[in-house]
N, C-alpha and C positions, 0 to 999 in steps of 0.2 A: 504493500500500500504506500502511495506516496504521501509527502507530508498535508498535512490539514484534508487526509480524504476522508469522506464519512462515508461509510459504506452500512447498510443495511441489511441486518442478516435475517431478521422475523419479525412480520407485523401482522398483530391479532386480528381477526378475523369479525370480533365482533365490539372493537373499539380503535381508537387510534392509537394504541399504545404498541411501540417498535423493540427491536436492542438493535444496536448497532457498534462499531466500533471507529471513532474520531483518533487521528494519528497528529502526533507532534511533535516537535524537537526532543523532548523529551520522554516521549514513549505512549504506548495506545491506552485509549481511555474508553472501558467499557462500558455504551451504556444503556438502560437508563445509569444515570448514578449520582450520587448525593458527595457533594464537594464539601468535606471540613474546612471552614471559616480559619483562618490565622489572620486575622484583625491589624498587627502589628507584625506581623515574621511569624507570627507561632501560634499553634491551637493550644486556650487554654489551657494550663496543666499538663497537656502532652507532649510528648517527645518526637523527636522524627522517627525513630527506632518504631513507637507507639502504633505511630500513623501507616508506617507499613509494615508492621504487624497485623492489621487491621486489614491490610489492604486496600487502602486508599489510592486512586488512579493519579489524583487531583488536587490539589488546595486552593486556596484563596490568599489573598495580600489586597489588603485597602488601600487605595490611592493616595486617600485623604490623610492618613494617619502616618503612610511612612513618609510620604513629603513632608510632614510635618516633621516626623522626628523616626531615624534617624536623619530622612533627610536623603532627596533622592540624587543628590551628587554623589555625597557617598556610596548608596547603590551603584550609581555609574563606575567608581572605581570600583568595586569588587566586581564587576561587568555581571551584576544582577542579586534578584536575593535566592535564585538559588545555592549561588558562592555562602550567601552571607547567612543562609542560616541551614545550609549544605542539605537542601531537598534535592533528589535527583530526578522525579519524576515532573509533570506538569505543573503549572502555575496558572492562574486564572486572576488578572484587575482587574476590579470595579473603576469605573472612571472617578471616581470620590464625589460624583453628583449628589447623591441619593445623600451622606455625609453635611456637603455641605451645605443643603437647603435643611435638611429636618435637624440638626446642632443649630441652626437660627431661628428656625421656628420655636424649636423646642423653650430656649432662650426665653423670646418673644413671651411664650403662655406660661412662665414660671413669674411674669412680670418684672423682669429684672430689665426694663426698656426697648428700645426698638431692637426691629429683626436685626442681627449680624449677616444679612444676605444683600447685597444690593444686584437687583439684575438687570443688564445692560445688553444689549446685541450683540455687543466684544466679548462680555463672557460675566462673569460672577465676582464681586468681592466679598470679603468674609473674613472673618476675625479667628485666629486660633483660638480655641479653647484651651490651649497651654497656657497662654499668656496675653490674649488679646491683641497681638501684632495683628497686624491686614496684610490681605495675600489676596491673590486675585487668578483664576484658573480661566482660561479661554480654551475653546476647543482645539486651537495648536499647541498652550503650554501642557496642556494636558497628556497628548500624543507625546510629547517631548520628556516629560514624566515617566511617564508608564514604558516608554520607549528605554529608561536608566533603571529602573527598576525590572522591566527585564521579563513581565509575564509572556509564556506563550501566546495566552488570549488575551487582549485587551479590549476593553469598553469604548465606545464612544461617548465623550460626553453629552449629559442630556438633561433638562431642567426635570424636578423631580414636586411636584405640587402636590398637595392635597386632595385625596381623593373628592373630598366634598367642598370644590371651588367649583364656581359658577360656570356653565358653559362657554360661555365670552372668554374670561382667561382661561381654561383648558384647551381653549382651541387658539388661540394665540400661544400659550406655550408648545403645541406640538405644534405647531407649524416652527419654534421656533429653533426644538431639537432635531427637525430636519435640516434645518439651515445649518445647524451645530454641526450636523453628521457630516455634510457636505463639504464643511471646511475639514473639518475628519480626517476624511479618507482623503482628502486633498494635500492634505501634511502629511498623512501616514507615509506614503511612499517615501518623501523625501527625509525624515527621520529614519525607517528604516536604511538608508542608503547611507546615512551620514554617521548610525548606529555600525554598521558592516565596516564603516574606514577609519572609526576608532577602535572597537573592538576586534578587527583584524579576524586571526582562529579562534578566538573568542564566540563567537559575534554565532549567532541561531536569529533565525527568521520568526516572527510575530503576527498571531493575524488579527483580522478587530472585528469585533462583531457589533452591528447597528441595535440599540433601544427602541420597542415599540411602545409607544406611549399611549394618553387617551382616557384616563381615567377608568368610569364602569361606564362610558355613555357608547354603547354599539356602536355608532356612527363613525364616532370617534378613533373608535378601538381599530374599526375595518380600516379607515383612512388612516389611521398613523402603518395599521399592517400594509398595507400598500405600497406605502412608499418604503419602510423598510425593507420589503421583500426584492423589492426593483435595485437595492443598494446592497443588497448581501453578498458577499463572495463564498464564506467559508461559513457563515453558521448567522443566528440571532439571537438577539434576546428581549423579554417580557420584562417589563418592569414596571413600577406603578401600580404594583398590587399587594396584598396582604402587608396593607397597611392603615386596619382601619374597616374596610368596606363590605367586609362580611365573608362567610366562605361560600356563598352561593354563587354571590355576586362576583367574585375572582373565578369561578369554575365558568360563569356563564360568558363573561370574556376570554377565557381561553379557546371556549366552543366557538368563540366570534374568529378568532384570530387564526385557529385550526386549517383549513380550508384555502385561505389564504397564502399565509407562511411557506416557504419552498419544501416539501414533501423530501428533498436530496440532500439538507443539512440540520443539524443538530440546534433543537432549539434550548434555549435556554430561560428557564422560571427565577429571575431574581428575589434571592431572600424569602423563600420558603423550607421551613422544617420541619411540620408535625409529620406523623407517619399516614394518615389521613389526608394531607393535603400531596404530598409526594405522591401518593397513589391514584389519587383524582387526577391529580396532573398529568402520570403516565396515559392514564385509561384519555388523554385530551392531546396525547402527542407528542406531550415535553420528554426529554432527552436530558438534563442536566439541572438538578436544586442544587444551593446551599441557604447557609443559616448559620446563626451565630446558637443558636435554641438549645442544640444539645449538648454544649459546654456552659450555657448560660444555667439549665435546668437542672442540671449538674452542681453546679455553686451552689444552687440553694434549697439541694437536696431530693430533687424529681428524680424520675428513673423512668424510661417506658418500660413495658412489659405488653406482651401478647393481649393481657387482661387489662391493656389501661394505663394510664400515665399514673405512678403511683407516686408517697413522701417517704422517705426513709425515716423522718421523725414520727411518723404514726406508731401508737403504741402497738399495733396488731404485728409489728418487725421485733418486738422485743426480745423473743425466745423464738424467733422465726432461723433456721438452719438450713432456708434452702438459701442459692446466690440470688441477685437481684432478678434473673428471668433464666427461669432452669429451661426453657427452650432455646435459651443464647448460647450459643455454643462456643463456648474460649476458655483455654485453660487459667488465664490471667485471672476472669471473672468469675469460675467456676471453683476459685478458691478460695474466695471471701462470702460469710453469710451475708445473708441483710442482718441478724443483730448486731451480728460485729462492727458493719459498717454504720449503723445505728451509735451505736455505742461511742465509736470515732466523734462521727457527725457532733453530737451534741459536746463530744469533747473538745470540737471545732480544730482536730487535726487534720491537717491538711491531705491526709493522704485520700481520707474517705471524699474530697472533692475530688481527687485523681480519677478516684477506681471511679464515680462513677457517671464523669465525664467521657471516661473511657468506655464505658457502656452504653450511654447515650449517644456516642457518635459511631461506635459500632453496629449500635444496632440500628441506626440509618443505612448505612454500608452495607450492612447484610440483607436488610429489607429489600434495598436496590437490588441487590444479587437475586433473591429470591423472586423478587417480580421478571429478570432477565429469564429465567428457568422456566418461571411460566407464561410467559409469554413464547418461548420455545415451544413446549408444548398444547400451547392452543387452549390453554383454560384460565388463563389470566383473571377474565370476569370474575369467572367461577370462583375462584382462589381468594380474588379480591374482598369480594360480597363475603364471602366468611371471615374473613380477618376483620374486614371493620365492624362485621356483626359483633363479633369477639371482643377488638380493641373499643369501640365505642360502648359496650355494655348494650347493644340492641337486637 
């Protein structure tokens, strides 16, 4: 396969849900499949050892966060953060869009003064949250960015609104991250080229994938899918969703968006991670989640299970001596009870956030695997429909 080919090996019969395998400078990515978040260089708590232990194809790196700090010159000289925090497989940017609109809103509704966002046609200003400096990202510094940092995939940048702003501005802002995208892929070339004559043997090829925007308004949704689909080379992605707008309402836009979307590349659902929403996604086409969720859930003591997102502070874990889902299959996690890990937790040792961080992002991992199998074999629905009967208590 050559590089960035997405090739299709099964698609279900009586849904849109595919496996396929996406090829990259750094190795195939089977999928469907669920991308651990590293926020900053690293998934909480885990280790790289961790992650491909787990088998992880892919990870994430924030745009927004390592320009901020360490700081994407630095990434240029270690000619990327796979050097820097010695992943050898895939990489995956966010353009730090999504970052720097919802840290000024967020802002804004805590009433601590005006938004820290100003948006302009040139691109965005924004204040750090480290320190309140201003910094300003346009769709070429951005390329420029992400270009030093070094992901296989990179984002376009894209303005990122609130699902429930008025029609008038949702459709002035996608008209305007088309205009973004356009300067985009219009820089992307010549940063890769200029990327290849610093980096030398260094130096791996990048490709970008377009944002469809639109909020939950059909119209919307079909017309931003349109023209991203017209700009795509090697994959896309959904963004704008599962933020807010309900889980119907994000299923009933992907159903919009399905159709549309180029059927020959890998789509991508930005920022989704329950095990119910990853699976609706499949069963509607998508190819590629992440999420910050299940290191997040992890922190503060969640776990999924076959039965249901459960606490490890519930008293019913007390003299409980099975691990946290005796259907997870790892010797790692198949050696700690939930009391024991119980027991940790309220001792607020650190370890018991490890283990079961580590469980939570496995057992997204595994889910994905587990939907690739059936969807080989032709009963994916089938499969599906009992697990969320299961996992939802329905």
């Amino acid at each position: 396969m050559a590089l960035f080919d997405f090739t299709i090996h099964h698609s279900d019969n009586n849904s849109s849900a595919r496996t396929g395998t996406f090829v990259t400078s750094h190795g195939e990515i089977s999928t469907p499949v669920f991308m651990p978040v590293g926020t900053k260089g690293a998934v909480r708590t885990l280790s790289m050892e961790d992650l491909e232990d787990m088998g992880a194809d892919i990870i994430l790196g924030n745009t927004y966060h390592l320009y901020l700090r360490p700081g994407h010159e630095m990434l240029e000289k270690e000619r990327g953060l796979h050097r820097f925090n010695t992943w050898s497989k895939s990489i995956l940017t966010d353009s730090g869009g999504f970052q720097v609109f919802s840290l000024g809103a967020a802002k804004t509704k805590k009433g601590e003064g005006k938004s820290l966002v100003k948006i302009k046609e040139e691109g965005v200003e924004f204040s750090s949250y480290l320190d309140g400096s201003k910094h300003f990202f346009s769709p070429e510094s951005v390329m420029e960015i992400q270009g030093s940092i070094g992901g296989d995939i990179i984002m376009a940048f894209d303005e990122c609104p609130p699902h429930d702003v008025d029609y008038e501005y949702m459709k002035k802002s996608v008209d305007r991250t088309h205009r973004w995208l356009d300067r985009c892929i219009a820089h992307f070339s010549k940063v890769q080229v200029e990327r290849e004559e610093r980096w030398g043997e260094d130096f791996y090829p990048q490709t970008l994938f377009p944002i469809v925007q639109g909020g939950i308004d059909t119209k919307l949704r079909q017309y931003s899918a349109e023209y991203i689909a017209s700009r795509a080379v090697h994959g896309t992605a959904i963004g704008g969703l599962s933020v807010g707008e309900g889980k119907q309402a994000m299923y009933d836009m992907l159903e919009v968006v399905d159709p549309i979307l180029p059927k020959d590349k890998p789509r991508y659902l930005m920022g989704v991670g329950t095990p119910e929403d990853l699976l609706e996604g499949v069963a509607r086409g998508i190819d590629m989640f992440d999420c910050v969720l299940p290191t997040r859930l992890g922190r503060h003591g969640a776990f999924f299970t076959h039965e249901g997102k459960r606490t490890i502070t519930n008293s019913q874990f007390k003299d409980d001596g099975l691990p946290l889902d005796p259907e997870l299959v790892h010797p790692f996690l198949h050696r700690y009870s939930r009391k024991y890990l119980r027991h940790l937790f309220l001792e607020k040792e650190m370890f018991a956030l490890r283990v079961l961080s580590f469980h939570n992002t496995f057992y997204l991992i595994d889910l994905m695997r587990q939907a690739r199998e059936h969807i080989a074999a032709g009963d994916f629905v089938s499969w599906k429909e009992e697990y969320l009967r299961r996992y939802l208590g329905n």
